[in-house]
N, C-alpha and C positions, 0 to 999 in steps of 0.2 A: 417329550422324548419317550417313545416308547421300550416299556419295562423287559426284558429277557421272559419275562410268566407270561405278559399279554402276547409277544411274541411266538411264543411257543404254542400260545391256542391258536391264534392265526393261521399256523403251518395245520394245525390237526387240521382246523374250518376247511383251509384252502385243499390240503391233501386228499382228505374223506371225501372231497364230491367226485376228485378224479381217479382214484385206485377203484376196482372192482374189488369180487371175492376172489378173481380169480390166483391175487397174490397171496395164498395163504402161510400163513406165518411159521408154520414148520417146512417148508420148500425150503429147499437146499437149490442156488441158484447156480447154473454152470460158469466156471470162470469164461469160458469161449462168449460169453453172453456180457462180458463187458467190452469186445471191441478190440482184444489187443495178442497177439501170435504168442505161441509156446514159447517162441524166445523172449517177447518181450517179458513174458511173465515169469519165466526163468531168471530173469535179471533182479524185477522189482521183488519175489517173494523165498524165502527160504523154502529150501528141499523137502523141510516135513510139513509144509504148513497146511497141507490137507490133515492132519493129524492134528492140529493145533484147534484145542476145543475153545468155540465160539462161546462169549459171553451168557451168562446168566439170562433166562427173556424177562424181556417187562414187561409190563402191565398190555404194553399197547404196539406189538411188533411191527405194526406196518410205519408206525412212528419212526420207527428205528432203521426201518429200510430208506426212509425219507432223509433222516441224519447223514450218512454214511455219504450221500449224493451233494451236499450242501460242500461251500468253499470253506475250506481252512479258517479263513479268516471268521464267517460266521458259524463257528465249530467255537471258537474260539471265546467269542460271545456264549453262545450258549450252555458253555459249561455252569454258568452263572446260575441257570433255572432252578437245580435240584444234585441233591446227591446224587441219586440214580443218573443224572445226566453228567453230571461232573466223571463218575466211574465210567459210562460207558465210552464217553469221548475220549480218556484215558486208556482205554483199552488195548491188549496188541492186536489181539483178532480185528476190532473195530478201527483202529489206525492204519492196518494190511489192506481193510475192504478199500477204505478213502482210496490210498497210495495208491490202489490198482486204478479207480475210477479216476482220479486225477492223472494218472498218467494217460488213460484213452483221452480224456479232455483234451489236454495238453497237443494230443495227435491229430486232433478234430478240428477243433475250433480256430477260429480268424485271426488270434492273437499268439504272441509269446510275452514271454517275462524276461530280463535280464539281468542281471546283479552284477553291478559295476562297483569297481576299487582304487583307490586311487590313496593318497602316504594319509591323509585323516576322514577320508570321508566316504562313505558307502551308500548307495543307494540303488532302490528296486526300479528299471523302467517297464511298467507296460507300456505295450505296445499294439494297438488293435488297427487292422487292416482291412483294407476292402478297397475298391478297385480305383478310386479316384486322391484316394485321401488317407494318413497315416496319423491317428489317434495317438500321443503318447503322453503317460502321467508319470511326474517323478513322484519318487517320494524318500526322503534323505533318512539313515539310520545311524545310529551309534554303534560302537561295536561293545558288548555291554561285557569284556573282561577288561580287567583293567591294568591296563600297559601305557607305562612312562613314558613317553618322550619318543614315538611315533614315527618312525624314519624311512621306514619301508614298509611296501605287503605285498603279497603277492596269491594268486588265488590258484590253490594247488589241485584243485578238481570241486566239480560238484556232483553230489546225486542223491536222488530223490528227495529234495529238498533241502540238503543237508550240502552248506557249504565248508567249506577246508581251507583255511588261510593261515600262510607262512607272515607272521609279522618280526620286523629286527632280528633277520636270520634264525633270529633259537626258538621262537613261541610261535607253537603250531597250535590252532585252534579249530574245534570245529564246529559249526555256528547253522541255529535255522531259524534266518533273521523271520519268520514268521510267527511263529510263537515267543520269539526273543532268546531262549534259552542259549545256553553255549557249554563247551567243555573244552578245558586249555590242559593240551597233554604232557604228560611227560617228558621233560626235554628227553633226546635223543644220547644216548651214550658219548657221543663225539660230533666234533667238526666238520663233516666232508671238505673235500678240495677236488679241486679238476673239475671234468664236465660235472654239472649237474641236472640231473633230471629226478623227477616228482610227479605224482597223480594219487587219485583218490577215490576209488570205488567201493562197490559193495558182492560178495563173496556169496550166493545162494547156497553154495553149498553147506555152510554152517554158519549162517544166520549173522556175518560179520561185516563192519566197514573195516577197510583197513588201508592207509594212508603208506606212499611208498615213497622213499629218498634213495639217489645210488647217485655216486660217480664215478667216474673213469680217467686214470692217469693218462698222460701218454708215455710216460716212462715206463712204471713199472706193467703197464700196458693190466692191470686188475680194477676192475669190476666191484666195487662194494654195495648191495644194496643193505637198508634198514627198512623192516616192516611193523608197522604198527596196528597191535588188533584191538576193537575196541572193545571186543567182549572180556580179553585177557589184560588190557588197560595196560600193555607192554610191548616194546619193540623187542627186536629182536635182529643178528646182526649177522649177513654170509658176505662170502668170499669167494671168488670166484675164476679164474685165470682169464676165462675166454669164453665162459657158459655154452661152450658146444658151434658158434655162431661167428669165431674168430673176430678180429677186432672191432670192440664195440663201439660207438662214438656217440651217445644218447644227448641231448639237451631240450631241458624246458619241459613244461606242460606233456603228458599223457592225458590222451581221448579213452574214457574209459567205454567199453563196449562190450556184452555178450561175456561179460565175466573176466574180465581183462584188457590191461591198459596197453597203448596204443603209442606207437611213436615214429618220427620217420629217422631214419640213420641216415646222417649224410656220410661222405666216405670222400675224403680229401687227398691229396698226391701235391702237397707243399706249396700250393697256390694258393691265389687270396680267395679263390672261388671252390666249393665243393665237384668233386666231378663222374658221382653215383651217391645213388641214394635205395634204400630197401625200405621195410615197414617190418619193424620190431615187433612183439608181444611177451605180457609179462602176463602171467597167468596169475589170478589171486588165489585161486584157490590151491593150484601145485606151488605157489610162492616161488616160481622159475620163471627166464625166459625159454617161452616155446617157438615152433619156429616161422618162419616169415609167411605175409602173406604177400602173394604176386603181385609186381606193378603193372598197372597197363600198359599196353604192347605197345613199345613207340619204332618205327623206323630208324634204322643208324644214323641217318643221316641227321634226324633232329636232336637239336642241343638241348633237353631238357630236364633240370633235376626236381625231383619233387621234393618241395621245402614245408608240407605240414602234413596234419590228417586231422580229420573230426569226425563227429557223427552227426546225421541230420536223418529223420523221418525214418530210425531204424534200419540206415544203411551207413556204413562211410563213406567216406571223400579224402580225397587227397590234393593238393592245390600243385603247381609248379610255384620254381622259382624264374620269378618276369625276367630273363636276357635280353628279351627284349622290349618290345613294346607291351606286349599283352598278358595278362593272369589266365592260366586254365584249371578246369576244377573237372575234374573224374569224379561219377558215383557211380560206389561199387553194389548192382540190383540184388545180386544173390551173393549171400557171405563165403569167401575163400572161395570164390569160382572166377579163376582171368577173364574169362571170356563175356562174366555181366559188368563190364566194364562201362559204360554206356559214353557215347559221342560227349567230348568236351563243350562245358561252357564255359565260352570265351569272354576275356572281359579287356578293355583295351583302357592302357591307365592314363591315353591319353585326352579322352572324355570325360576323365576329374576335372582336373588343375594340367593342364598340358607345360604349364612352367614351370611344374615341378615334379614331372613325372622321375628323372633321377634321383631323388631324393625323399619319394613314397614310401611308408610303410604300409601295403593294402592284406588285409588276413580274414578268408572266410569264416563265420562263426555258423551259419547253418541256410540250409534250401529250403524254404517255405511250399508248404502244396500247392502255392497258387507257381511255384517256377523262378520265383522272384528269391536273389540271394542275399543275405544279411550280411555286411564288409563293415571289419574295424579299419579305417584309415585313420594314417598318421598317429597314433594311440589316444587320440582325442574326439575322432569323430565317426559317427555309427551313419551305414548309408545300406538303401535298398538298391539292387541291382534289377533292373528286367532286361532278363535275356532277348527278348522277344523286342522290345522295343526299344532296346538298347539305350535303354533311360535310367539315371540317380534320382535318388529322392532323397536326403538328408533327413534323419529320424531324430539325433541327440548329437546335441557339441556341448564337448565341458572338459575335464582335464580327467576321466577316468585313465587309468594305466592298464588294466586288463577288467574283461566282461567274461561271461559266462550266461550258458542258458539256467533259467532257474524253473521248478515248481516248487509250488505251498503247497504244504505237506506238513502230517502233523509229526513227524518222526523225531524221538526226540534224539539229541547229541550226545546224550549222557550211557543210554541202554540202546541206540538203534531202533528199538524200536516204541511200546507205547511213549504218550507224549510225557513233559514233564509233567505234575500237580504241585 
């Protein structure tokens, strides 16, 4: 087996033949040079982080430019080598470069990751793609706080690494199963009741995650959210009559995007079926809801409500609810503009299981670049869609309850940002 020391000469050997001079070690490198738009990187990095002075140098900086590029996982290894390598891997500056590079990765490359949950068992699937054949590796985790008698979870957002899960209603955790670390927060002041809705992002403007719970009576017709920050390690609890936006009716999961969480409003008139639907926004940073963004433009005459929203390839999406036979999915190309709404992909449910098309649960998780769509069916099974050839591929059957996209990342759960030591 080879040692973290032999290792590490390895990378110099292998690196030194291929870097020139031209990388010199006091270059200040342009973020625009890792592959990823103003927005995205407004997402992944805080506001002053051009102000946030870079690590100490070593001995051997092109070394170091070479680290920052490597996966999480052998970041993780190598902290083993040396001091000097244990601090800088530890680093925020040097845990900021990673998070940006793994996020263009993450945009680029042929594969995703997902992190499935289910009442005791968690586990990471890649997933590698290419045009004939679907690679996937499990790999089962523990969830390493320790809670009794395990009854529920539910997975209340992820980002940049850093997942957020509601276990036995009261213990909210937040966890980056790659380094293993975790942080179980504060329980919450009180109870909610009524609708419930939750999500979980991260704040650029002052360097925070911050975890959101709200419901909504239908009686007394108020609005209560609780915000959770991570840097203040406190919730904090508003009240609301009607936030501006008149009746609100919020449930489940927020898609967290561009600095704020995401959700669709359905809007019901006493029936068993919703019969209008909008798209919310919860601002993390004004800690409000702001206001809607447009649906695509449907003709009166079609019956259709839209029943979710996510994010996929730095754009949203929004799904219908199937009336009838078929699922459609909107991506929206330019943010908060109606009109980059682009042509529906349609997906007909009766190309599953046609015997049991009325009693499907079919839900986009994301659009891959090759066109091809990722679908949780029935809460047990993950399938690929092509639109083009109007073909399923079956990727994982097992009893997860809810997935999510994930990246490895060294961020730790405790401070945001450098990892734990």
């Amino acid at each position: 087996m080879t040692s973290p020391k032999s290792f590490s000469c390895c990378i110099c050997r292998l690196f030194s033949r291929t870097l020139t001079s031209e990388a010199s070690p006091r270059k200040t490198t342009s973020l625009a040079a890792y592959g990823l738009s103003s927005r995205q990187l407004k997402q992944l990095l805080p506001s002053n982080f051009a102000a946030v002075p870079p690590p100490p140098p070593l001995n051997n900086d092109i070394l170091v430019e070479i680290l920052w590029r490597l996966p999480a996982k052998s970041l993780l290894r190598l902290q083993c080598v040396c001091k000097s390598w244990r601090a800088l891997i530890s680093d925020s500056h040097f845990v900021m470069k990673h998070l940006i590079h793994a996020a263009a990765t993450c945009s680029t490359n042929n594969s995703l990751t997902l992190f499935l949950s289910s009442t005791r068992l968690y586990s990471i699937v890649s997933v590698g793609l290419d045009k004939d054949h679907v690679h996937v590796a499990n790999r089962e985790l523990d969830l390493p706080v320790k809670i009794p008698d395990i009854l529920m979870t539910r997975i209340v957002g992820s980002c940049n690494g850093l997942i957020c899960l509601q276990v036995n209603y009261t213990n909210i955790v937040i966890w980056n199963p790659c380094t293993g670390h975790s942080k179980l927060l504060p329980k919450p002041s009180s109870l909610l009741s009524g609708f419930l809705f939750f999500g979980f992002g991260y704040d650029s403007t002052t360097d925070d995650y911050k975890v959101i719970r709200g419901s909504r009576t239908a009686l007394s017709k108020e609005t209560v959210v609780e915000v959770f920050s991570l840097r203040t390690n406190s919730w904090w609890r508003s009240r609301n009559k009607d936030h501006g936006h008149g009746y609100v009716c919020l449930n489940g999961k927020g898609c967290f995007f561009n600095g704020a969480l995401y959700w669709v409003e359905l809007q019901w008139a006493g029936g068993p079926r919703p019969i209008g639907s909008r798209i919310l926004s919860f601002d993390l940073a004004e800690e409000k809801f702001q206001g809607t963004v447009s649906l695509p433009y449907l003709d009166k005459e079609e019956n259709c409500v839209f029943a979710g929203i996510g994010v996929s390839r730095n754009s949203l999406f929004v799904y219908s609810d199937p009336m009838g036979s078929d699922l459609r999915i909107w991506v929206m190309k330019e943010y908060r503009v109606r009109e980059s709404w682009a042509e529906p992909i349609e997906i007909y449910l009766d190309q599953i299981l046609p015997e049991e098309v009325d009693e499907s649960f079919l839900r986009p998780l994301c659009i891959l670049e090759s066109g091809e769509v990722l679908l949780g069916y029935n809460r047990n099974i993950l399938v690929l869609y092509n639109p083009k050839g109007k073909t399923f591929r079956s990727i994982a059957i097992g009893t997860q309850s809810d997935v999510t996209i994930y990246m490895e990342t060294l961020i730790s759960p405790a401070t945001g940002r450098g990892s734990d030591v």
